[in-house]
N, C-alpha and C positions, 0 to 999 in steps of 0.2 A: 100509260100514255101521258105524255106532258105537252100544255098547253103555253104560246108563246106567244106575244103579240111582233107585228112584223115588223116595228124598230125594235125588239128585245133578240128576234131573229137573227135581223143585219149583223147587231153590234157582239153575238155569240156564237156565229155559225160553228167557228173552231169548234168552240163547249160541245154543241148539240151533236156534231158530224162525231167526235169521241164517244160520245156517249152512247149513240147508236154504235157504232164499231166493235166496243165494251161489250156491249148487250146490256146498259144498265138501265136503258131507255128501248123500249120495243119501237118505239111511233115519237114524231113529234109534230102536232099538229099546228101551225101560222095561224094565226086570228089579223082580219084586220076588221078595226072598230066594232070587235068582239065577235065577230062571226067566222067560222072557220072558212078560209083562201086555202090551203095547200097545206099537205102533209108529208113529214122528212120518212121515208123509213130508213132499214140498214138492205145496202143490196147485197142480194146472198146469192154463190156463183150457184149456177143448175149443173147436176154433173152429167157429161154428154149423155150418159144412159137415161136420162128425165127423160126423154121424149119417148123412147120405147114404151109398144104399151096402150099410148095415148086414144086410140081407136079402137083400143080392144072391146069385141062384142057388139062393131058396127059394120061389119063386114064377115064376112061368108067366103072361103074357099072355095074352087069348084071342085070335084073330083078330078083326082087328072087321067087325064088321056094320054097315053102313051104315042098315040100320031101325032099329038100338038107338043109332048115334048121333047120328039123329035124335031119336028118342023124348026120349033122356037131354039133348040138346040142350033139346029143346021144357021139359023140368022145371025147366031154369034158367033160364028164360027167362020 
């Protein structure tokens, strides 16, 4: 983690934004008048299949029905 104050920020965004990109730099946190304001990360793309999944184990199948899946068949149809 590398720390910045927010005129070292301004005047290096190019640097910081490479750096993160690189991976040489995980985080980079703004300080202004020494207290952290905002932190740079690297944005990393999610690959469509991330969200699969996401609810697993907070829902319950029902058993099915062979009348409802007819029925629900016949609706798209």
């Amino acid at each position: 983690m590398k720390t910045v104050s927010l005129r070292e920020a301004r005047s290096t965004l190019s640097r910081l934004v490479e750096a993160l990109e690189s991976g040489s730099e995980q985080e980079v946190v703004i300080t202004r008048r020494g207290q952290p304001v905002a932190k740079l990360l690297p944005a990393q793309a999610a690959p469509a299949s991330a969200r699969i999944g996401v609810a697993k184990g907070l829902f319950q199948m029902p058993e099915s029905d062979a009348a409802l899946d007819a029925e629900v068949s016949r609706l798209f149809t």
